[in-house]
PDB file with one MODEL, atoms N, CA, C and O in Angstrom:
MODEL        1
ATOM      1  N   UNK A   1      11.433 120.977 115.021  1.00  0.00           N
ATOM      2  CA  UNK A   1      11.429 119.895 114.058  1.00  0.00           C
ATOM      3  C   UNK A   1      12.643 119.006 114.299  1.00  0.00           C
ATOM      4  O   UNK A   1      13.751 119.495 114.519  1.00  0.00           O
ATOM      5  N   UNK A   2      12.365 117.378 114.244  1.00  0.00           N
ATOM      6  CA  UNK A   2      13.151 116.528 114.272  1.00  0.00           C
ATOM      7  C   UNK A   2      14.074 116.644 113.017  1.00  0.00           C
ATOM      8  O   UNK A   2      13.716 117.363 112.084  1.00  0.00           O
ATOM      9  N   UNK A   3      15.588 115.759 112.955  1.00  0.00           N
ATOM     10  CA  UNK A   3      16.194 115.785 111.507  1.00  0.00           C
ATOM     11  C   UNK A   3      16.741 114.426 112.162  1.00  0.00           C
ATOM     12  O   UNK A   3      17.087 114.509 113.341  1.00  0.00           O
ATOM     13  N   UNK A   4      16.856 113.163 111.511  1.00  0.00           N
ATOM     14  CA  UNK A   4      17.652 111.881 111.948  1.00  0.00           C
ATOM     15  C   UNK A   4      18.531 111.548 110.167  1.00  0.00           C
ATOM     16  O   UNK A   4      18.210 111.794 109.004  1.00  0.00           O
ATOM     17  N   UNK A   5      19.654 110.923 110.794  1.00  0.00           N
ATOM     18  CA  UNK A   5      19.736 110.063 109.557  1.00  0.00           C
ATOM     19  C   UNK A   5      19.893 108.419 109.914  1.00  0.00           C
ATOM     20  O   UNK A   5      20.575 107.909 110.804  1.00  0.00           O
ATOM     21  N   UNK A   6      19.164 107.872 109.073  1.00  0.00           N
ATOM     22  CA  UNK A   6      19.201 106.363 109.661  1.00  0.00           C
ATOM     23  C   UNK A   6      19.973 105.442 108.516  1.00  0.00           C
ATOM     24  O   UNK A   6      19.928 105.738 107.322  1.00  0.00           O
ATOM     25  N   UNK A   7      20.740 104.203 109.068  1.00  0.00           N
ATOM     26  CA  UNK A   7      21.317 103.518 108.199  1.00  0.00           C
ATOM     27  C   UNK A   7      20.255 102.419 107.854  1.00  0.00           C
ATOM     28  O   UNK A   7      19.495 102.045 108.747  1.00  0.00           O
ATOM     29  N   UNK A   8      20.185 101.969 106.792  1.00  0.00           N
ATOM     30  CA  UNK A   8      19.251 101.153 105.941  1.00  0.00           C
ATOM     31  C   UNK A   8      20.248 100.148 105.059  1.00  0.00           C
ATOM     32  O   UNK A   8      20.789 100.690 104.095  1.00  0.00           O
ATOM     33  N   UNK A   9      20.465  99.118 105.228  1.00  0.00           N
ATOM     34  CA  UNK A   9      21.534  98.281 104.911  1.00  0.00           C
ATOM     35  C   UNK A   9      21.023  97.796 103.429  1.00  0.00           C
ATOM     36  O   UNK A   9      21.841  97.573 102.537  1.00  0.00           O
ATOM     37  N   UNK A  10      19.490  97.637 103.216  1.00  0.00           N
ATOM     38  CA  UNK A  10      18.955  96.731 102.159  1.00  0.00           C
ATOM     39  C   UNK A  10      18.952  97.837 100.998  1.00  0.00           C
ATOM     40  O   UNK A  10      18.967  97.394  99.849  1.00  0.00           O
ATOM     41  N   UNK A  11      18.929  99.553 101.210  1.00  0.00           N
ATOM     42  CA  UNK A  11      19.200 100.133 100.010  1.00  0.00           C
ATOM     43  C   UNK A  11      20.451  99.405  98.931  1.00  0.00           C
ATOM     44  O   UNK A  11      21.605  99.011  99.105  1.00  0.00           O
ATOM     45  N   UNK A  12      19.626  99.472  97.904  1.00  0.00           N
ATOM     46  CA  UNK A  12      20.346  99.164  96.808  1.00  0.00           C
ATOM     47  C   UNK A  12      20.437 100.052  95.804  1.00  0.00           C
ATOM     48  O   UNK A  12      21.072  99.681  94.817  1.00  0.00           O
ATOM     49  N   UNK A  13      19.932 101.208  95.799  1.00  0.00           N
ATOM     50  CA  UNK A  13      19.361 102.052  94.131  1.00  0.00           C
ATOM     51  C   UNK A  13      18.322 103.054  94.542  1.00  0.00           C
ATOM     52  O   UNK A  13      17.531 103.165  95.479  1.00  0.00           O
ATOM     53  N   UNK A  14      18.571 103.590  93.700  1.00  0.00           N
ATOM     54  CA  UNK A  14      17.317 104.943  93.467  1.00  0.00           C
ATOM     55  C   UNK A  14      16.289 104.545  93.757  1.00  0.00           C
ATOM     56  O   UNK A  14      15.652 105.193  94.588  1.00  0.00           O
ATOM     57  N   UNK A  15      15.582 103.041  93.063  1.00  0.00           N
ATOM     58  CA  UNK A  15      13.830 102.530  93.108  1.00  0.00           C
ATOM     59  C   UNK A  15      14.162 102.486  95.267  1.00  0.00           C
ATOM     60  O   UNK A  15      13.657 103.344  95.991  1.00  0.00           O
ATOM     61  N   UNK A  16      14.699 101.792  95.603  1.00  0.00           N
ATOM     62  CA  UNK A  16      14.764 101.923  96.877  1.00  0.00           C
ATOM     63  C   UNK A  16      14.408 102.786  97.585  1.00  0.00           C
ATOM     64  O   UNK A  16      13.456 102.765  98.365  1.00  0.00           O
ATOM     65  N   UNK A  17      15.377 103.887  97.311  1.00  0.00           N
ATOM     66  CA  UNK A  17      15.011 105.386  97.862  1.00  0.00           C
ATOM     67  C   UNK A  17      13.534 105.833  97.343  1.00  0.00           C
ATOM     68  O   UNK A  17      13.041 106.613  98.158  1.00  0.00           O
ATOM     69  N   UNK A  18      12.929 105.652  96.561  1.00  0.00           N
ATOM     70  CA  UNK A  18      11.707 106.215  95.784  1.00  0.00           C
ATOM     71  C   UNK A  18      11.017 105.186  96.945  1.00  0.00           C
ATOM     72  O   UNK A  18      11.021 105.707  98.060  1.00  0.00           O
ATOM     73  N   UNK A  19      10.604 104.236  96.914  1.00  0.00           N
ATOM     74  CA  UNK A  19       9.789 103.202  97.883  1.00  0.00           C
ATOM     75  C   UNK A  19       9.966 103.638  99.418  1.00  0.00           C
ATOM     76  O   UNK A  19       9.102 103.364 100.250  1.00  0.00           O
ATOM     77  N   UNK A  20      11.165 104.347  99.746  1.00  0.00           N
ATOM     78  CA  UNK A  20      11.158 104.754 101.232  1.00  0.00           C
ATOM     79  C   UNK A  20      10.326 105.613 101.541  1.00  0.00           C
ATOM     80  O   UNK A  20       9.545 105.550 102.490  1.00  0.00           O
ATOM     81  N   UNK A  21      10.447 106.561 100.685  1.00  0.00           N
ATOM     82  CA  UNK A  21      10.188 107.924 100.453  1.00  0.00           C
ATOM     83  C   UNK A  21       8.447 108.334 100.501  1.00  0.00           C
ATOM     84  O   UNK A  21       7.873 109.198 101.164  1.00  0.00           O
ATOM     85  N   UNK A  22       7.848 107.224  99.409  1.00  0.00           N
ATOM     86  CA  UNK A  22       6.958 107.112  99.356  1.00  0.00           C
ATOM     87  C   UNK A  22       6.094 106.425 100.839  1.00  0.00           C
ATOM     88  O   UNK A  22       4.950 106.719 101.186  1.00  0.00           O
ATOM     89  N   UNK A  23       7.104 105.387 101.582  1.00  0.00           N
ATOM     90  CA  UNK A  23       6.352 104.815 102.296  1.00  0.00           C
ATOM     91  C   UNK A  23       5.923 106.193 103.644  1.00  0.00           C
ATOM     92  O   UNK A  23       4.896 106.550 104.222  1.00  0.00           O
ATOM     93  N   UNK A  24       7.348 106.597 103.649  1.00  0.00           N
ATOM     94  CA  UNK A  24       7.438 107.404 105.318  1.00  0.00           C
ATOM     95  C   UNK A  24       6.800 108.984 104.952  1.00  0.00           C
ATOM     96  O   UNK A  24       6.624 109.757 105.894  1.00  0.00           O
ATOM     97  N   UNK A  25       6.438 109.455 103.419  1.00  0.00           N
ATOM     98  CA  UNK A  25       5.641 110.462 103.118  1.00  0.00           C
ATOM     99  C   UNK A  25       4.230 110.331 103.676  1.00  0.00           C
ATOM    100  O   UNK A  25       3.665 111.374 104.006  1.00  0.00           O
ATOM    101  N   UNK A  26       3.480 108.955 103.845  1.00  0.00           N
ATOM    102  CA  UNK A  26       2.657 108.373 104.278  1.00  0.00           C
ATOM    103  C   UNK A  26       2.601 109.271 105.562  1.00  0.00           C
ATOM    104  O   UNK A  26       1.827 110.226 105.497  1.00  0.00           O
ATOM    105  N   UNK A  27       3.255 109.114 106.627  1.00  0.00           N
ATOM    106  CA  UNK A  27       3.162 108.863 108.249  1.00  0.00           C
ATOM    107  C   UNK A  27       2.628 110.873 108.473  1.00  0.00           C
ATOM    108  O   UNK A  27       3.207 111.736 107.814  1.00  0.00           O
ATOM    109  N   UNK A  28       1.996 111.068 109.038  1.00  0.00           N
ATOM    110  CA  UNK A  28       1.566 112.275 109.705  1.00  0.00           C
ATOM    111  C   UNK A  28       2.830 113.009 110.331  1.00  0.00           C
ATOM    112  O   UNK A  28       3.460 112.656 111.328  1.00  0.00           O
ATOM    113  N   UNK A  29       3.076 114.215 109.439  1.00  0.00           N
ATOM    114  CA  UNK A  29       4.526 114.534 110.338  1.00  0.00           C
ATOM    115  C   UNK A  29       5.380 114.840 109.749  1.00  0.00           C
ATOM    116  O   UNK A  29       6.037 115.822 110.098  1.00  0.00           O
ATOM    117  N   UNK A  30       5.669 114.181 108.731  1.00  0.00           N
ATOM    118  CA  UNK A  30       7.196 113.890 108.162  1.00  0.00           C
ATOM    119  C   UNK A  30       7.114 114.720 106.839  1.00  0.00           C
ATOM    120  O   UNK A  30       6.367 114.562 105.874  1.00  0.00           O
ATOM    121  N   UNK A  31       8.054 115.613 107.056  1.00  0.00           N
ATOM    122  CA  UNK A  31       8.450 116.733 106.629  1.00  0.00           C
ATOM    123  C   UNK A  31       8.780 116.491 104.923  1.00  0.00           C
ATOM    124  O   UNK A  31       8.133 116.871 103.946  1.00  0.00           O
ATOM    125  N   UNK A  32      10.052 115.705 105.008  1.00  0.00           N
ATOM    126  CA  UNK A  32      11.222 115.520 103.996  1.00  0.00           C
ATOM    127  C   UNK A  32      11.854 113.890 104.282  1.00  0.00           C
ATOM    128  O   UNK A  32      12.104 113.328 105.349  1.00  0.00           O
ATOM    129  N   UNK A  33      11.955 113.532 103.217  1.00  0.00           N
ATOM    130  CA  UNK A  33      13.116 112.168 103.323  1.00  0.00           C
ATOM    131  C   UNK A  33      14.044 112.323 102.043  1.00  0.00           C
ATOM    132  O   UNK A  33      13.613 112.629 100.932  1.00  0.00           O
ATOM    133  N   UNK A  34      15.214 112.104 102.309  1.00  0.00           N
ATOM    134  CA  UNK A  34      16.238 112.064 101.372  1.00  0.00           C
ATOM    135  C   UNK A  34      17.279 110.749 101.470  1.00  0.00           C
ATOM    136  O   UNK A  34      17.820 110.362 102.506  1.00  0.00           O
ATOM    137  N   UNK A  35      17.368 110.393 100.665  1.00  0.00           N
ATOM    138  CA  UNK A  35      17.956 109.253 100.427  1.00  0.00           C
ATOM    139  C   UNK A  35      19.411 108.805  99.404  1.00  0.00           C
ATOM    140  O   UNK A  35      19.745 108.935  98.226  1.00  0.00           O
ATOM    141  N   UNK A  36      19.815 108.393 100.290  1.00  0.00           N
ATOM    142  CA  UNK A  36      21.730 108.223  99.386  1.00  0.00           C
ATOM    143  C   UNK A  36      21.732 106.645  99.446  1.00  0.00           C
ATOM    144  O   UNK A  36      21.782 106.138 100.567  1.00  0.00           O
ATOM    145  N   UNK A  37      21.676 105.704  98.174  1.00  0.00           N
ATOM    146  CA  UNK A  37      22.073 104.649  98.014  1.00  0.00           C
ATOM    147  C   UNK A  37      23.214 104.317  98.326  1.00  0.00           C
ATOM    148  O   UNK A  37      23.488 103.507  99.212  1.00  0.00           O
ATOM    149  N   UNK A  38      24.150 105.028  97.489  1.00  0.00           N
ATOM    150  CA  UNK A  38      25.658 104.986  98.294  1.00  0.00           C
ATOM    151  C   UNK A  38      26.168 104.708  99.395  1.00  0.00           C
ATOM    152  O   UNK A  38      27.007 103.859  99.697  1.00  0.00           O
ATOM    153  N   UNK A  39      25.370 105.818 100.276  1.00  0.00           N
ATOM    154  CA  UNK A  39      25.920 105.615 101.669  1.00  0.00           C
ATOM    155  C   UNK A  39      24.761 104.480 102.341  1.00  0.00           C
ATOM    156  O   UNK A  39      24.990 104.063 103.476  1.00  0.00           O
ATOM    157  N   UNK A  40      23.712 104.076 101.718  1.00  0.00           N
ATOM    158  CA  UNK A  40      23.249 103.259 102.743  1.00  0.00           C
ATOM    159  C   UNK A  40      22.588 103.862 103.312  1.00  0.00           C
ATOM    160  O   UNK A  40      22.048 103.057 104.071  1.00  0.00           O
ATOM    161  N   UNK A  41      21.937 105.466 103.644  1.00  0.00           N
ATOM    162  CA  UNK A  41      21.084 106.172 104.226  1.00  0.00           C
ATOM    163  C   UNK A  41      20.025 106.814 103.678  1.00  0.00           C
ATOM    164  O   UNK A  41      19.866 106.918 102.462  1.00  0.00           O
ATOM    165  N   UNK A  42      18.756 107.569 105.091  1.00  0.00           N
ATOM    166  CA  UNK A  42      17.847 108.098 104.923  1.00  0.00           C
ATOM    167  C   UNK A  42      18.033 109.135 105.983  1.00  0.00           C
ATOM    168  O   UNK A  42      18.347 109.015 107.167  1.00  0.00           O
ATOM    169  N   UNK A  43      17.749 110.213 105.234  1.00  0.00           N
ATOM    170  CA  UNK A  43      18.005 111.331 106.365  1.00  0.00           C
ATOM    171  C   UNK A  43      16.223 112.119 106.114  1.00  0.00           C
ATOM    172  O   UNK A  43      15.727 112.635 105.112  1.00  0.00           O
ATOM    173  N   UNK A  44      15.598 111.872 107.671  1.00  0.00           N
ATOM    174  CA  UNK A  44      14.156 112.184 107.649  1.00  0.00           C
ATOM    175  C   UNK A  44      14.190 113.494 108.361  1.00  0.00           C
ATOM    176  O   UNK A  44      15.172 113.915 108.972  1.00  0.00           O
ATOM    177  N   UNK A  45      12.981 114.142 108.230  1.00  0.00           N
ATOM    178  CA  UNK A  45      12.911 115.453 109.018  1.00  0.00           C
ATOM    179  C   UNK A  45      11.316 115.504 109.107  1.00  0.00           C
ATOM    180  O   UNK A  45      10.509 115.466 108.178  1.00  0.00           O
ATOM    181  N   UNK A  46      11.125 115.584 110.250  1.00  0.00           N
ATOM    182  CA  UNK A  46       9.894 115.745 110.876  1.00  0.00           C
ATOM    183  C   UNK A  46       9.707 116.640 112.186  1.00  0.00           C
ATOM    184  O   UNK A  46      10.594 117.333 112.684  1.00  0.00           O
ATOM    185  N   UNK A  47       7.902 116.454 112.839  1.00  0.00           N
ATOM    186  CA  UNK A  47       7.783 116.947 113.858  1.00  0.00           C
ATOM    187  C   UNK A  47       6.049 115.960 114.372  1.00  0.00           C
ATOM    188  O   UNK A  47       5.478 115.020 113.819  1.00  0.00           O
ATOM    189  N   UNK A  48       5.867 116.391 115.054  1.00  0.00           N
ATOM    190  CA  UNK A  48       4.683 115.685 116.186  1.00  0.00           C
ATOM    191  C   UNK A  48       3.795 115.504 115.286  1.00  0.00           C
ATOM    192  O   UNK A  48       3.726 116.534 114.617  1.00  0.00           O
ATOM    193  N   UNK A  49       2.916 114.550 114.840  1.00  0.00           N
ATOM    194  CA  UNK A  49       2.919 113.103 115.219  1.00  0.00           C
ATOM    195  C   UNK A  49       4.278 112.536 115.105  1.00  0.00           C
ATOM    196  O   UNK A  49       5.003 112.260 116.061  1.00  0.00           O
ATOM    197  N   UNK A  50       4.465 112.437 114.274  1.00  0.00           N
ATOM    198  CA  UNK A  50       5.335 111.398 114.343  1.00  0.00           C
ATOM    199  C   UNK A  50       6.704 111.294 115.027  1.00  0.00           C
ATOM    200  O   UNK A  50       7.224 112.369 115.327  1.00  0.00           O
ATOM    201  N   UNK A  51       7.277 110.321 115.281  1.00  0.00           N
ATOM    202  CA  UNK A  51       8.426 110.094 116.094  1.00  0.00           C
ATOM    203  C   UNK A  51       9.613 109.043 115.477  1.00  0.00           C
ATOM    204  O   UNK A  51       9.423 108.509 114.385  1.00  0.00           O
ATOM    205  N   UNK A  52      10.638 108.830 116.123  1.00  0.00           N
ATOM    206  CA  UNK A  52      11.407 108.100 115.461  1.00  0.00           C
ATOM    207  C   UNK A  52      10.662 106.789 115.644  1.00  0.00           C
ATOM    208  O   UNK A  52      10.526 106.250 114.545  1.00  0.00           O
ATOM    209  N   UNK A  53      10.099 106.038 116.692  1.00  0.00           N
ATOM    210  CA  UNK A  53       9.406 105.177 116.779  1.00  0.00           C
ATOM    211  C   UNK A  53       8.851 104.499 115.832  1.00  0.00           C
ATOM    212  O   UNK A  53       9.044 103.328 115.505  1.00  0.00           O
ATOM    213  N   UNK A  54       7.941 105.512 115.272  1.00  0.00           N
ATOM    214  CA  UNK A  54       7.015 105.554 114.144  1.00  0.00           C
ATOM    215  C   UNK A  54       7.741 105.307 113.014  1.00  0.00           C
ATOM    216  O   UNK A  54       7.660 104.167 112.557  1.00  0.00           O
ATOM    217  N   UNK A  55       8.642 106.351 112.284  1.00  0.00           N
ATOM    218  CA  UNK A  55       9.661 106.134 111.183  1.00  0.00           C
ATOM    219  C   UNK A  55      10.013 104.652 111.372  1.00  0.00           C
ATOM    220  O   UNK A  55       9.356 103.812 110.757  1.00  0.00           O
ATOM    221  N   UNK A  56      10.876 104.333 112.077  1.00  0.00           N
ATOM    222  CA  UNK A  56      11.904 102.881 112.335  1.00  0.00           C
ATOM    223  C   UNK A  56      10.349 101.565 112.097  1.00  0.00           C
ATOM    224  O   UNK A  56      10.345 100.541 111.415  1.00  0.00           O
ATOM    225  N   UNK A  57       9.374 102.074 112.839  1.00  0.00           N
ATOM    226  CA  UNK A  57       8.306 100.762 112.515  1.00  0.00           C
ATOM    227  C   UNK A  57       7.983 100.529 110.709  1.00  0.00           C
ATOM    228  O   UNK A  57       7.699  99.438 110.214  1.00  0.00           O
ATOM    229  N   UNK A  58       8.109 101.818 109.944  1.00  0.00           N
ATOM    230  CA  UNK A  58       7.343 102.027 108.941  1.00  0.00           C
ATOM    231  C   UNK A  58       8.264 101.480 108.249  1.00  0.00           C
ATOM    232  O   UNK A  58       8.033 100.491 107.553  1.00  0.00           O
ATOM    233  N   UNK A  59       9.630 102.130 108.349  1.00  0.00           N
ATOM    234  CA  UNK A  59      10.480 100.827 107.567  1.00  0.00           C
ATOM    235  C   UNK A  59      10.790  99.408 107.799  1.00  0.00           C
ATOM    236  O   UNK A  59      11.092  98.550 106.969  1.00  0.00           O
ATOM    237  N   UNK A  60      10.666  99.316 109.048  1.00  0.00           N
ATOM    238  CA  UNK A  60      10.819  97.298 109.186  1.00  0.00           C
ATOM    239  C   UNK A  60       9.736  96.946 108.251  1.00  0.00           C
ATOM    240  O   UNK A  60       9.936  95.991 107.499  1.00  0.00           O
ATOM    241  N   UNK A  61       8.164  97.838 108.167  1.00  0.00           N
ATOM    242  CA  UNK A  61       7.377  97.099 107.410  1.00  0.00           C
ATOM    243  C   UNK A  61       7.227  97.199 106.002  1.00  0.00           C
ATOM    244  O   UNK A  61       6.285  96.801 105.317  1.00  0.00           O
ATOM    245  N   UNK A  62       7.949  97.601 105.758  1.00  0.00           N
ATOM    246  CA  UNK A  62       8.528  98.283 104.073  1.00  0.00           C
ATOM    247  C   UNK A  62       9.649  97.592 103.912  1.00  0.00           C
ATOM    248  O   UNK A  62      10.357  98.185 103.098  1.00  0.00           O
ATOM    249  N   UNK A  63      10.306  96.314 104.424  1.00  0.00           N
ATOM    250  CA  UNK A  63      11.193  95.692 104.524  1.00  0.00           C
ATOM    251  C   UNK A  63      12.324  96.633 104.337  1.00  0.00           C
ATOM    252  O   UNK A  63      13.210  96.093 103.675  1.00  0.00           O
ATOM    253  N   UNK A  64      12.594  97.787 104.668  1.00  0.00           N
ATOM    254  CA  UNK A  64      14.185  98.328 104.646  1.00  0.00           C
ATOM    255  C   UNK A  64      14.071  98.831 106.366  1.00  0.00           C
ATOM    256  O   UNK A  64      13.517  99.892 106.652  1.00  0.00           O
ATOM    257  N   UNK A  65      14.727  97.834 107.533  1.00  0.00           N
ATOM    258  CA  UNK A  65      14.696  98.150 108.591  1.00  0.00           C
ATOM    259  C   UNK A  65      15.981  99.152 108.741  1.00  0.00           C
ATOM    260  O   UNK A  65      16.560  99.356 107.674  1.00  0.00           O
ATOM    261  N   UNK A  66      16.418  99.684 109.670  1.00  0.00           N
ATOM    262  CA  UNK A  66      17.349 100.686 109.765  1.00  0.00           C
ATOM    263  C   UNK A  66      17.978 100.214 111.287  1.00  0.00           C
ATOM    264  O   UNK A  66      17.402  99.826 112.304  1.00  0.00           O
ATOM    265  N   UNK A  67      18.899 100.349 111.089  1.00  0.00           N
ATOM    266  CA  UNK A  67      20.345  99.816 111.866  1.00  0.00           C
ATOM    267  C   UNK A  67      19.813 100.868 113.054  1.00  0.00           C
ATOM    268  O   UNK A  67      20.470 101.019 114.084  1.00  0.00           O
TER     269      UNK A  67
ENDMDL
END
């Protein structure tokens, strides 16, 4: 199993993290997402399908792209 943490500049708040969460729960794969407004991050954990590829597309289209 994959574990990344990605920076997400447009987090602002909890609803943020809830909208990530929800989006990348979506994708085939993905384990867990946790999310820190504070720091500006998403720390995902997955395995096959999905890839970081996949994650990083799902948020540009969820408008929170990741650094």
């Amino acid at each position: 199993m994959e574990k990344q943490t990605f920076t997400v500049r447009n987090i602002s708040c909890g609803h943020c993290v809830m909208t990530i969460k929800n989006e990348l729960s979506d994708l085939a794969g993905v384990k867990s997402v946790e999310g820190d407004p504070a720091a500006k991050s998403i720390t995902v954990q997955w395995e096959p399908p999905a890839n970081e590829e996949k994650i990083r597309q799902t948020l540009k289209e969820a408008n929170y792209p990741a650094d």
